[in-house]
C-alpha positions as a LaTeX table, in Angstrom:
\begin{tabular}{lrrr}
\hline
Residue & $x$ (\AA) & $y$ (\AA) & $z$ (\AA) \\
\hline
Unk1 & $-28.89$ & 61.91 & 28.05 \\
Unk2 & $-26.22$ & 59.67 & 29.10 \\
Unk3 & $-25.30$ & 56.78 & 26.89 \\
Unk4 & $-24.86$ & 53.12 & 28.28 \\
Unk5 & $-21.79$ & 51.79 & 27.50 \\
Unk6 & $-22.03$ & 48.09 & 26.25 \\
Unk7 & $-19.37$ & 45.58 & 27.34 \\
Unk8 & $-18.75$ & 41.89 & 25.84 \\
Unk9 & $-17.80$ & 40.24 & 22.82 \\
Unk10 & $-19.11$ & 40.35 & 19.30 \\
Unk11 & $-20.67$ & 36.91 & 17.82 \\
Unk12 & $-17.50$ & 38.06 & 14.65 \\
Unk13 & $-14.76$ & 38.19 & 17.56 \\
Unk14 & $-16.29$ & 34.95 & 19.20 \\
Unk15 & $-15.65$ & 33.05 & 16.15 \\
Unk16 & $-12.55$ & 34.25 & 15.36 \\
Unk17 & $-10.92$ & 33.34 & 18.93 \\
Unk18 & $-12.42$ & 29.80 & 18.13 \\
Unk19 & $-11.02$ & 29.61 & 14.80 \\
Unk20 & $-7.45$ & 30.31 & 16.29 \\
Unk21 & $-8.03$ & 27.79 & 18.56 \\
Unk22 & $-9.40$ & 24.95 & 16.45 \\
Unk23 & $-6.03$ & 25.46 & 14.01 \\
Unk24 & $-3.55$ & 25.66 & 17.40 \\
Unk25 & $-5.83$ & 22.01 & 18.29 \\
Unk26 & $-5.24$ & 20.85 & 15.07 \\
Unk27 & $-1.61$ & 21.39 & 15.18 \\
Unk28 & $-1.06$ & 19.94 & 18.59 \\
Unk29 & $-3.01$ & 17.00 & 18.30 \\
Unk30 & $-0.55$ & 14.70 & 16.88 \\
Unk31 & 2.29 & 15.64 & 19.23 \\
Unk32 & $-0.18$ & 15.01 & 22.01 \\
Unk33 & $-0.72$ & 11.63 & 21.05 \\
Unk34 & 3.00 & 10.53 & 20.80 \\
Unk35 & 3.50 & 11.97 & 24.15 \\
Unk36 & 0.43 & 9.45 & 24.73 \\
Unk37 & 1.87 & 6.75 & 22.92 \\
Unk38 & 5.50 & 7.01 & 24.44 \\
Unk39 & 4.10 & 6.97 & 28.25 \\
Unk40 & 2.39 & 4.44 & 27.92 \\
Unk41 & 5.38 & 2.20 & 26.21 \\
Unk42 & 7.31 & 4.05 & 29.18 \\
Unk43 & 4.59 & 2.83 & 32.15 \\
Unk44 & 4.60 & $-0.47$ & 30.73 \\
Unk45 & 8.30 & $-1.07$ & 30.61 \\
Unk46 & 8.39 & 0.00 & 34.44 \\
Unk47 & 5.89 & $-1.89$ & 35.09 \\
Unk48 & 7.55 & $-5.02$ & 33.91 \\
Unk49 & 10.57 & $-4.09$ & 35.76 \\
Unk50 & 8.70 & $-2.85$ & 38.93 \\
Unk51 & 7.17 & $-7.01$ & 38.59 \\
Unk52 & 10.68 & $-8.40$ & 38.34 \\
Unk53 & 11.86 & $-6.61$ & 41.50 \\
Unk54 & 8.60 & $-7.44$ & 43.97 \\
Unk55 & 9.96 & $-11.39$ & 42.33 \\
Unk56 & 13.42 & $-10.49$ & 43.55 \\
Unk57 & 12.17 & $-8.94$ & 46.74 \\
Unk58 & 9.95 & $-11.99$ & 47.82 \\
Unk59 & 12.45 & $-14.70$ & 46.87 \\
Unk60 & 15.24 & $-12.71$ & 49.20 \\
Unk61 & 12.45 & $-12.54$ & 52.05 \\
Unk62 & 11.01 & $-16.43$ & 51.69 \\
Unk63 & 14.13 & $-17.80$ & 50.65 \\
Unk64 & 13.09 & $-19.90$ & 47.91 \\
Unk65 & 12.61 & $-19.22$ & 44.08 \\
Unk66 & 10.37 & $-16.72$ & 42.92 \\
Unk67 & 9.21 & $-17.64$ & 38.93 \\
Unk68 & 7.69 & $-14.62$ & 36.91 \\
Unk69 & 6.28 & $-15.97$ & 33.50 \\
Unk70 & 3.81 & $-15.62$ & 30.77 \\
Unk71 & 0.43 & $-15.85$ & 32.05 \\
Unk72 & $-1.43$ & $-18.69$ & 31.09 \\
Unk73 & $-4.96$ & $-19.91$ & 30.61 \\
Unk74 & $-5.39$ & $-20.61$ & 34.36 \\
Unk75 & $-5.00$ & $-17.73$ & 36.66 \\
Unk76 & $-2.88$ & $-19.16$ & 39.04 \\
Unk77 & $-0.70$ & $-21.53$ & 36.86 \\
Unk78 & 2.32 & $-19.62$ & 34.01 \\
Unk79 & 1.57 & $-20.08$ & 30.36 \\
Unk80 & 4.35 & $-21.72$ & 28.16 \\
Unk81 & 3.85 & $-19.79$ & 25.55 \\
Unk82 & 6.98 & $-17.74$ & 25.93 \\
Unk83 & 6.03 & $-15.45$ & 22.84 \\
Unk84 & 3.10 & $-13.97$ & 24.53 \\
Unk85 & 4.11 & $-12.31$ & 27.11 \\
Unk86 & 2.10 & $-9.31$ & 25.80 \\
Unk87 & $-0.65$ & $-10.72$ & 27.24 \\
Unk88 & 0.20 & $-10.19$ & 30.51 \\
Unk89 & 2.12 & $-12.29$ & 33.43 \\
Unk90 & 2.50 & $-13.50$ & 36.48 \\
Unk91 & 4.94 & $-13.12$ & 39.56 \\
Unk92 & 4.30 & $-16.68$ & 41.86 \\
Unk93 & 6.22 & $-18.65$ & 44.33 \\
Unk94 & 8.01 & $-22.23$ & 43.50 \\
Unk95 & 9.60 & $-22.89$ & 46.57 \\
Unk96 & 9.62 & $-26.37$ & 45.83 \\
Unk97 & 11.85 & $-25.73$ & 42.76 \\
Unk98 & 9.95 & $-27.73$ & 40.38 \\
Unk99 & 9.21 & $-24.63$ & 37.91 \\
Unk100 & 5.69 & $-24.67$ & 38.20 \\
Unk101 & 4.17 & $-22.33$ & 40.30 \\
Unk102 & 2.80 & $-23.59$ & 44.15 \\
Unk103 & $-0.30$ & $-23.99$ & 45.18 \\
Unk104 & $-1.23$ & $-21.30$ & 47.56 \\
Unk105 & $-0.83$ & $-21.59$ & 51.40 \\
Unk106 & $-1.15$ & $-19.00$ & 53.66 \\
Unk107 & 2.60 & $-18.39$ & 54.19 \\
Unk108 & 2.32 & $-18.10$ & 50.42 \\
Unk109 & $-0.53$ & $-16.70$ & 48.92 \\
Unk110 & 0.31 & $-17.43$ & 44.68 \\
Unk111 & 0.24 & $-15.56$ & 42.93 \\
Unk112 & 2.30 & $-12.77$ & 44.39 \\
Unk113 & 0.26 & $-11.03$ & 41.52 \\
Unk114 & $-1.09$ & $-10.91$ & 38.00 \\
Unk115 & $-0.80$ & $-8.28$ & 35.35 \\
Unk116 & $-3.09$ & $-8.26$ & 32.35 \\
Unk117 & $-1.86$ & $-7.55$ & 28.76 \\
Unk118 & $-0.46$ & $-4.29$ & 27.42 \\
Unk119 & $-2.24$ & $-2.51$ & 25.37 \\
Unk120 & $-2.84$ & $-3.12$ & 21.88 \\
Unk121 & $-0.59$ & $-0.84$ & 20.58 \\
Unk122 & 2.28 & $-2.54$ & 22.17 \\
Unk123 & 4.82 & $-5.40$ & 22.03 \\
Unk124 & 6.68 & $-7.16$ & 24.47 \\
Unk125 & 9.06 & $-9.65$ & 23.45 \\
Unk126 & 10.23 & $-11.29$ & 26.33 \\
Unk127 & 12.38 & $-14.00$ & 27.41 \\
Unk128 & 12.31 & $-17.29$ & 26.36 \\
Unk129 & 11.99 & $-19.08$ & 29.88 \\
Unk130 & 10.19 & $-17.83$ & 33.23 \\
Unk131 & 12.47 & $-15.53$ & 34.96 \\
Unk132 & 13.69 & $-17.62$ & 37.90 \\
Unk133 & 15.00 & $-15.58$ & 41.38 \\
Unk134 & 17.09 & $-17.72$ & 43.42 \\
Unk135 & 16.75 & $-17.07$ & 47.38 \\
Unk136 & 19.72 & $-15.09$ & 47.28 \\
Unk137 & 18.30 & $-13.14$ & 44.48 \\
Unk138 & 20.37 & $-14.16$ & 41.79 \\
Unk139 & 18.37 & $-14.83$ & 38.43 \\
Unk140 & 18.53 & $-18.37$ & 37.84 \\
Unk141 & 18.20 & $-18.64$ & 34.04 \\
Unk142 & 22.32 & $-18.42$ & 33.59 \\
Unk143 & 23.40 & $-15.08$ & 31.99 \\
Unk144 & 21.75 & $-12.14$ & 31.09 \\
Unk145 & 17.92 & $-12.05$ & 30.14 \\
Unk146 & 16.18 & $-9.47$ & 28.19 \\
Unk147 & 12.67 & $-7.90$ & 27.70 \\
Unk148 & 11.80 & $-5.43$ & 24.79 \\
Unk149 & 8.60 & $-3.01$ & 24.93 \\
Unk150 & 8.42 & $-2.11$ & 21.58 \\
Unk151 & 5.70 & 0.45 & 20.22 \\
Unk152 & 3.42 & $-0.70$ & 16.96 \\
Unk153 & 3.36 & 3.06 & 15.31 \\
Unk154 & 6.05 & 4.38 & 12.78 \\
Unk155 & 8.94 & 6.08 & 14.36 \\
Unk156 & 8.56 & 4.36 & 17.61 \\
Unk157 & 11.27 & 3.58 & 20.31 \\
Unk158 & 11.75 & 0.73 & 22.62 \\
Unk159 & 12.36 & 0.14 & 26.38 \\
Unk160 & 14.66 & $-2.39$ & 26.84 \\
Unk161 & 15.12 & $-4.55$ & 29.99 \\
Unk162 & 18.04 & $-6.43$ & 31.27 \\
Unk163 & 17.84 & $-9.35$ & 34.06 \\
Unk164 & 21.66 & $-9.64$ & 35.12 \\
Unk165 & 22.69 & $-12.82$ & 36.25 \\
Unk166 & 23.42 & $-11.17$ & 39.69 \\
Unk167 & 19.55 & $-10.60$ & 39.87 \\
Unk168 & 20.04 & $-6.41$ & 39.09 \\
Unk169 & 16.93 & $-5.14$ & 36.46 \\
Unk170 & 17.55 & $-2.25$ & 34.59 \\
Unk171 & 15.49 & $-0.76$ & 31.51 \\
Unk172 & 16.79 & 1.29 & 28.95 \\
Unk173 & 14.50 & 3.69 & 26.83 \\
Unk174 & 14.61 & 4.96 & 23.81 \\
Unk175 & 16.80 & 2.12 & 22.09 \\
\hline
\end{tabular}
């Protein structure tokens, strides 16, 4: 008689393969969620910077001032609340110069766009004024202005943007 040969795993080898992987989880777990942590402090930093361009962009192509700021309690209107500009902002048009953003027109539609806050484990310290593009895409707040994405958990870095008076935006990670 012929014996059947039996092929598989044992319930004993079973539970030792998930053993081995629960302590290689374990392990990896909390360098998984700094890599979390630091892309999103990354994303939102070039996010912020991505924002500033489009303002750039549009004030080149409308010729007029472009105004990104705090967003405010009204969702087309900036906040002047310059210390919360982790709670999101706005790029809009002022062609008219008067700081405020424009109602909308349809050579105009304001705001350009909206972005909500960051998330809650994030700062952003930003300026203390609306950004202001000139229609030749200088900024138009006189000398350099900076932004800082800063991360609330222990041994974080920062992203740190710089508006040049010239209108160039560059971000620098991991100051």
């Amino acid at each position: 008689m012929v014996q059947q040969r039996r092929t598989g795993f044992t319930t004993v080898e079973l539970m030792v393969v998930l053993c081995v992987a629960a302590t290689l989880a374990t392990l990896a777990f909390p360098s998984f969620v700094t890599l979390i942590r630091t892309n999103r402090l990354d994303v939102s930093g070039e996010l912020l910077r991505a924002d500033l361009l489009v303002a750039r962009r549009e004030a080149i192509k409308m010729n007029g001032r472009v105004l990104v700021c705090p967003a405010g309690s009204s969702p087309t209107a900036c906040g002047t609340d310059y210390s919360r500009w982790a709670g999101g902002w706005l790029v809009c048009y002022d062609l008219d110069g008067d700081g405020a953003c424009d109602a909308a027109t349809a050579a105009a539609p304001n705001p350009i766009l909206r972005r909500g806050g960051l998330d809650g484990s994030l700062t952003l310290s930003g300026p203390d004024a609306a950004v202001r593009f000139n229609a030749n895409g200088t900024q138009g707040n006189g000398g350099n202005v900076t932004f800082t994405v800063r991360g609330n958990w222990s041994g974080s870095t920062a992203a740190v943007g710089t508006i040049a008076a010239s209108g160039n935006v560059a971000l620098a990670r991991g100051a």
